[in-house]
Structure formats: structure tokens, C-alpha cells
C-alpha positions in Angstrom: 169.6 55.5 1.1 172.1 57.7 -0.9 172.3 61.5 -1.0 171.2 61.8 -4.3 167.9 60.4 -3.2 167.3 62.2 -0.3 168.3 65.8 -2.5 166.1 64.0 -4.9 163.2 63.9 -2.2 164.0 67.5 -0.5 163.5 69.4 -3.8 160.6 67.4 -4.9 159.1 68.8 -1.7 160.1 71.4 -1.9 158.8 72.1 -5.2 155.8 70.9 -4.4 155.5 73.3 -1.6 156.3 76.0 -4.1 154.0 74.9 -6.2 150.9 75.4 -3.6 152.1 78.4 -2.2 152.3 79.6 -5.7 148.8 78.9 -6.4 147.9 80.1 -2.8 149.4 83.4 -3.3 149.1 84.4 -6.4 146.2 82.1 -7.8 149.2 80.9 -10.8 147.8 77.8 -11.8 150.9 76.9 -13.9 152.9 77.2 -10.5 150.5 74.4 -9.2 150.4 72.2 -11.9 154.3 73.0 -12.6 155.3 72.5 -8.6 153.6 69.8 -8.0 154.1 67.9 -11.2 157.4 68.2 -11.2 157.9 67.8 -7.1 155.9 64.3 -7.4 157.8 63.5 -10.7 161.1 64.0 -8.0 159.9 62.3 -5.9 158.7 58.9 -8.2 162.0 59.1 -9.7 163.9 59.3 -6.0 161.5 56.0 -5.0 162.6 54.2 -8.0 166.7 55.3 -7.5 166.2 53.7 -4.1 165.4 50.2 -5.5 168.2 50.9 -7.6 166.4 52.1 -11.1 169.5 53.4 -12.9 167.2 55.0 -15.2 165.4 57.1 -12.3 168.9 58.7 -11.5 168.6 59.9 -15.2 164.9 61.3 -14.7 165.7 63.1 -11.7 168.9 64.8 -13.2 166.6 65.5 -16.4 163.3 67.4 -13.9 166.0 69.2 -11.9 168.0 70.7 -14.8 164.2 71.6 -16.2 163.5 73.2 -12.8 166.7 75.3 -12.6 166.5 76.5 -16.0 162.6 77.9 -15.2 164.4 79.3 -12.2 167.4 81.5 -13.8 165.2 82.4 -16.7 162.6 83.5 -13.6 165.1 85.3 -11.5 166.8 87.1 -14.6 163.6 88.5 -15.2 161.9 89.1 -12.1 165.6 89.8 -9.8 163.6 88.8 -6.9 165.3 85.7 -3.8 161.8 84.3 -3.6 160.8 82.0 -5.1 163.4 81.9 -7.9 166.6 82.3 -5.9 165.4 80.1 -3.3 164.8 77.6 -5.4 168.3 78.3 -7.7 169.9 77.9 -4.4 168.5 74.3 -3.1 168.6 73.4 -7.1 172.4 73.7 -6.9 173.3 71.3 -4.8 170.5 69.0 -5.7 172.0 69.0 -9.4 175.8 68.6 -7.7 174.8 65.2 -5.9 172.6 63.7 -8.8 175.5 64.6 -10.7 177.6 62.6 -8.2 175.9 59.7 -8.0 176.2 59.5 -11.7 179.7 59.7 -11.8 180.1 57.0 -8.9 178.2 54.7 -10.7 
């Protein structure tokens, strides 16, 4: 298994996570349906890089460029680490190994 996979997997849980915690705290249904959808799309697409899906590589680079661009737009507004900065700063390096893997291939 690659590192694009695993980042692939880390931030789908992680947005998953973020996602519930979301809901839990502040009853936001769009950061349930928004975590977790795009967490489990993550983590489909991470399944499908490990069987060697060069598409899936493409669909994880795609949700995680979606998911930082919610984030800056969320942090510019709301200037708060959590959940926007967190999530910027695990996005990061997620993006730079996807990207990686891209190139390698």
C-alpha cells in the first residue's frame, strides 16, 4: 500500500469524524452529510487505488481539493484552528502525496 492511499484513508476518516462531531456539536446537518459523504467517498476511492484503479487516484485528488477549498473559504470567514484549520492542515499534505503519486505514475 502506497502513501497516497493511506493519506487517502486518514483524511477520509478524518472527515468522517468531522462530519459527526459536526452534527454532534452543533446539530449541522450539512457537516454530517458533507463529512461523511465525502470521508466514505475517500475512502472508496483509496480501496479502489489499492487494486490499482488509476482512475480512483483522480477521484481522491478531485474530493480532497473540494474539501480544502470548503476549508479556506471556512477558515477565511470564521478565522477559527478548529475544525477549518485542522482540517487545512491534514488537507495539505494529503493533497501533496496524491499529487505525488500522480506524478510517479
Amino acid at each position: 500500500m502506497n502513501l497516497a492511499v493511506i493519506a487517502a484513508i486518514a483524511y477520509g476518516i478524518l472527515a468522517i469524524i468531522g462530519g459527526v462531531m459536526g452534527y454532534a456539536q452543533a446539530k449541522s446537518k450539512i457537516s454530517l452529510i458533507a463529512g461523511c459523504g465525502c470521508g466514505i467517498l475517500l475512502l472508496v476511492s483509496a480501496i479502489f487505488q489499492a487494486q490499482g484503479q488509476a482512475w480512483a487516484l483522480f477521484a481522491a485528488l478531485a474530493i480532497t481539493i473540494v474539501l480544502l477549498l470548503a476549508f479556506v473559504m471556512r477558515f477565511v470567514k470564521t478565522r477559527k484552528f478548529m475544525p477549518a484549520g485542522l482540517m487545512l492542515v491534514l488537507g495539505i499534505p494529503t493533497l501533496g502525496m496524491l499529487i505525488s503519486q500522480l506524478i510517479g505514475t
